[in-house]
C-alpha positions in Angstrom: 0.0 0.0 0.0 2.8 2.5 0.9 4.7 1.6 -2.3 1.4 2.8 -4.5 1.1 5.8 -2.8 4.4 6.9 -3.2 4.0 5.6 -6.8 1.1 7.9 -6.9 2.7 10.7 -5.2 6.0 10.7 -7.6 3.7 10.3 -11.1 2.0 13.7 -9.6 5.2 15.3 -9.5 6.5 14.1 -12.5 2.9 15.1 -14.5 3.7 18.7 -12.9 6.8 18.8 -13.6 7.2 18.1 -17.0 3.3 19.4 -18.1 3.4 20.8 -21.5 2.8 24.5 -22.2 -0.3 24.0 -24.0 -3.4 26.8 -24.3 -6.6 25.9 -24.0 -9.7 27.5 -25.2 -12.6 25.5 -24.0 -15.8 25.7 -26.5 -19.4 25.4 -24.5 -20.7 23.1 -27.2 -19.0 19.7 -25.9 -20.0 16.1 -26.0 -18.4 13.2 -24.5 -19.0 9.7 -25.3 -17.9 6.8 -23.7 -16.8 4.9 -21.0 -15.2 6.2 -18.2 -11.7 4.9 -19.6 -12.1 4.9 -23.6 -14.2 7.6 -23.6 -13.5 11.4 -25.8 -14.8 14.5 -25.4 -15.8 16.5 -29.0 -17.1 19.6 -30.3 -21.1 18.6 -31.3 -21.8 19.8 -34.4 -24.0 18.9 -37.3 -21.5 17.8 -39.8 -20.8 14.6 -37.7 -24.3 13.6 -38.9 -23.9 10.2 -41.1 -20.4 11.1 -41.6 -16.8 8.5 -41.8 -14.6 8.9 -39.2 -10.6 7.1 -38.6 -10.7 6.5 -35.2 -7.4 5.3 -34.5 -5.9 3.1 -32.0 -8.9 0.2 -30.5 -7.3 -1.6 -27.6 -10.1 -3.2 -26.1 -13.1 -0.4 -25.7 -14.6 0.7 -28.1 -16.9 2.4 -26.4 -16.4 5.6 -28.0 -16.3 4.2 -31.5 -20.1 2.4 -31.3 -22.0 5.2 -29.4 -20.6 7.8 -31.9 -21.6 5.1 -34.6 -25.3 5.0 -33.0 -25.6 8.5 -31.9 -24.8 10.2 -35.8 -26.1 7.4 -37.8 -22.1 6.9 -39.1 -19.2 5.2 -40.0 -16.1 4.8 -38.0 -13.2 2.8 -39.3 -11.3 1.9 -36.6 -7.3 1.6 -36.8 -6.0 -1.7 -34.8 -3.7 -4.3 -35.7 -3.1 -5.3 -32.1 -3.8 -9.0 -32.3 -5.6 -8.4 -28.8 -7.9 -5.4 -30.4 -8.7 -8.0 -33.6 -10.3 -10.5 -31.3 -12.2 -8.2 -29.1 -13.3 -6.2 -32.5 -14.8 -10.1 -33.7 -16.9 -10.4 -30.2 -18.4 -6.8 -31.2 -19.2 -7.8 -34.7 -21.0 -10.9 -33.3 -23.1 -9.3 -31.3 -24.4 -6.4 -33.9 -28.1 -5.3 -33.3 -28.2 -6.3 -29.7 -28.3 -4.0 -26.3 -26.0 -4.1 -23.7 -26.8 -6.9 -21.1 -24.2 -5.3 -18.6 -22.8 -1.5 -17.9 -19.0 -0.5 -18.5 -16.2 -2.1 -16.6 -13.9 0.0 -14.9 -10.8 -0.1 -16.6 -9.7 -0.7 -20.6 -10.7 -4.1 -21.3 -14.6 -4.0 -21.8 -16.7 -7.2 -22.2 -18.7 -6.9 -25.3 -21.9 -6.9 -23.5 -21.0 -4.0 -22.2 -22.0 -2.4 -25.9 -25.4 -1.3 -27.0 -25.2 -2.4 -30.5 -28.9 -2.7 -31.4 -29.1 0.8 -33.1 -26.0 0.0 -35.0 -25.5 -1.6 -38.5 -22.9 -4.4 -39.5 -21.7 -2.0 -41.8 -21.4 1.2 -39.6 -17.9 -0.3 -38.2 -15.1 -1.1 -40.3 -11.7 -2.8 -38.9 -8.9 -1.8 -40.6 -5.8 -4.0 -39.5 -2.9 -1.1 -39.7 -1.0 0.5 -38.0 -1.3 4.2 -38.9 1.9 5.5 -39.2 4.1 8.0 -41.3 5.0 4.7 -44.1 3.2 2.5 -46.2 6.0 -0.7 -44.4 5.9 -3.4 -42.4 7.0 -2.3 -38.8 7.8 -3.8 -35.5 5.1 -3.5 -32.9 6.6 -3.3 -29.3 4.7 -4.6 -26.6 4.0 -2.9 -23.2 5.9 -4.0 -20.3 2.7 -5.1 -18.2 1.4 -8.0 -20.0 -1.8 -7.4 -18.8 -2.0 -4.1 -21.0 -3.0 -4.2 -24.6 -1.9 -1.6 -26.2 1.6 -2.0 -28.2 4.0 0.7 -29.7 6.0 1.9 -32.9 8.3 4.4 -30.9 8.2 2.3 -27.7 8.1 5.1 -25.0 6.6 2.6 -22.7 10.2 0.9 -22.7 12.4 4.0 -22.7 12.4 4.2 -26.8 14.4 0.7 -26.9 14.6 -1.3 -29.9 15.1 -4.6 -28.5 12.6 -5.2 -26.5 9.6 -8.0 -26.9 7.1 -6.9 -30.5 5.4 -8.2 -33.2 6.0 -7.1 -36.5 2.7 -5.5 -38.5 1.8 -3.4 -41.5 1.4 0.2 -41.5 -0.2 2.8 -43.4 -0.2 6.3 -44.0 -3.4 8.5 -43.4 -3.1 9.6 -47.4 -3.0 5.6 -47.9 -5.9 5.2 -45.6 -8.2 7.9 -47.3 -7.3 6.8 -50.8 -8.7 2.8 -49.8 -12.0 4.3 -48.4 -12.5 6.7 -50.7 -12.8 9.2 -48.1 -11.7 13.1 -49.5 -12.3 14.9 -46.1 -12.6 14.2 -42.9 -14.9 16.0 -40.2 -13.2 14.0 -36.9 -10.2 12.0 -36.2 -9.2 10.2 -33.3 -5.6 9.3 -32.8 -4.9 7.0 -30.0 -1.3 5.8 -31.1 1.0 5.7 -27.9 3.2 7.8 -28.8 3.2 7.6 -33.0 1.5 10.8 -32.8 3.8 12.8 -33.2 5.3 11.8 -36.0 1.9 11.3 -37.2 0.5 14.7 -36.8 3.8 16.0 -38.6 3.2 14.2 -41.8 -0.6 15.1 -41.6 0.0 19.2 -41.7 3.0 18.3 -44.3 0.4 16.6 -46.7 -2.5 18.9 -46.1 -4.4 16.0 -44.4 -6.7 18.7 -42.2 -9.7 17.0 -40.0 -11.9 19.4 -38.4 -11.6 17.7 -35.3 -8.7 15.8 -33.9 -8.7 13.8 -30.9 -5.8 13.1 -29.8 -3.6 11.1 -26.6 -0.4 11.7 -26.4 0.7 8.9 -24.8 4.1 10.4 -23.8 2.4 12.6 -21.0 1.8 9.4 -19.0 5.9 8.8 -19.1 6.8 12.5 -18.2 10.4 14.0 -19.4 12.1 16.3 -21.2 11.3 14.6 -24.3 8.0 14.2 -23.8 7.6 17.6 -23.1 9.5 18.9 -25.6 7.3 16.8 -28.4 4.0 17.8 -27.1 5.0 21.2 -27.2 6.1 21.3 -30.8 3.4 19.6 -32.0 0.5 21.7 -30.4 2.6 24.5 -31.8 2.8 23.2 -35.7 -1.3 22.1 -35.1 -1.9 26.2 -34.0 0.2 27.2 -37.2 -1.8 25.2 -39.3 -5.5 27.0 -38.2 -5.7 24.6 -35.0 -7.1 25.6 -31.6 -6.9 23.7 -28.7 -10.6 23.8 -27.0 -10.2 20.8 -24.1 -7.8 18.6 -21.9 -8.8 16.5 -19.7 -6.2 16.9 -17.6 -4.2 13.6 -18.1 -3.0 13.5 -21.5 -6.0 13.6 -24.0 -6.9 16.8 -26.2 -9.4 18.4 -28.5 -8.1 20.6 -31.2 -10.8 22.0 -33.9 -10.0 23.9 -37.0 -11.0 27.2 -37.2 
């Protein structure tokens, strides 16, 4: 017990410590959706209305994908190639068309009863088994060090950006790549939930003009605070105000909403 409170104590510290210097400009007009864990907060607005969003980075809640699905009569194509985040996307697809018999776990790995899936169509959620990245290659895909955790990692921050470390290999894609296959020629909301390829991510999106109104994004190096991480946030909320962004909510751990003006 006294171990995880200093633990707790120390990841406080670290949090202030190394805190980007990011302003925010929060909007009235929000909307979250979601559990308590996989849930994101959005600007409401009537363009989301039976539109296609890239929702990027599944784990195992998708919690946010299938109420935004229900809620604006839309697509989402989720990003996942995490072997993990393919099974738990085939439980979803079996149960299509039927209500939750169960509320949300606490915590990232959500039963699929958990999902109200009887105002959503086969059809409204797509897997695509990618890795978004800044390459059309075939990459290595390091694993977290907790076994218990699902979510793996180009850049590997979660092991001190080593390249030896336990991984799978997968293919990647590019966002251009990704738009071309779903013949998709703007989108209204993205949500990038990478750990840690944002950054590189986001840079090749303003580089190729690749401009969603909304982006949703983690970045996951905020939960391992340093220099670096810091340093990367910072220049990245930087290039995404350049580029016409505004930053209009945090929640206060690592997850932001920029909009387009």
């Amino acid at each position: 017990m006294l171990a995880r409170i200093r633990s707790r104590i120390f990841d406080r510290l670290a949090r202030r410590k190394y805190a980007p210097a990011i302003e925010v400009h929060r909007t009235t007009d929000l909307l979250r959706l979601g559990s308590s864990y996989g849930g994101w907060t959005f600007e409401l607005s009537r363009d989301l209305c039976h539109t296609t969003i890239l929702s990027c980075g599944l784990g195992e809640d998708a919690s946010f994908d299938v109420e935004f699905a229900a809620r604006f009569d839309a697509k989402v194509i989720i990003v996942d190639p995490t072997p993990r985040a393919l099974v738990h996307f085939e439980e979803i697809q079996k149960r299509i068309g039927q209500p939750a018999t169960q509320s949300y776990v606490k915590g990232g790995k959500q039963p699929a009863t958990s999902y109200d899936l009887s105002g959503v169509a086969k059809a409204a959620l797509i897997l695509e088994p990618s890795a978004l990245w800044v390459d059309n290659t075939r990459l290595k895909f390091y694993a977290p060090p907790n076994p218990e955790h699902v979510s793996h990692s180009i850049i590997n921050f979660q092991n001190n950006y080593a390249q030896n470390t336990p991984h799978i290999e997968v293919l990647a894609a590019t966002p251009e790549a990704l738009l071309d296959k779903y013949g998709l020629k703007a989108i209204q909301l993205m949500k990038l939930d990478i750990e840690g390829a944002e950054v590189d991510v986001i840079n090749h999106m303003l580089e190729k003009s690749i401009l969603p109104r909304q982006l949703l994004v983690e970045f996951d190096e905020m939960n391992c605070p340093s220099d670096q991480s810091k340093r990367n946030v910072e220049i990245t909320d930087r290039l995404l105000r350049l580029a016409g962004y505004g930053c209009c909510y945090f929640d206060g751990l690592a997850n932001f909403l920029y909009v387009l003006h």
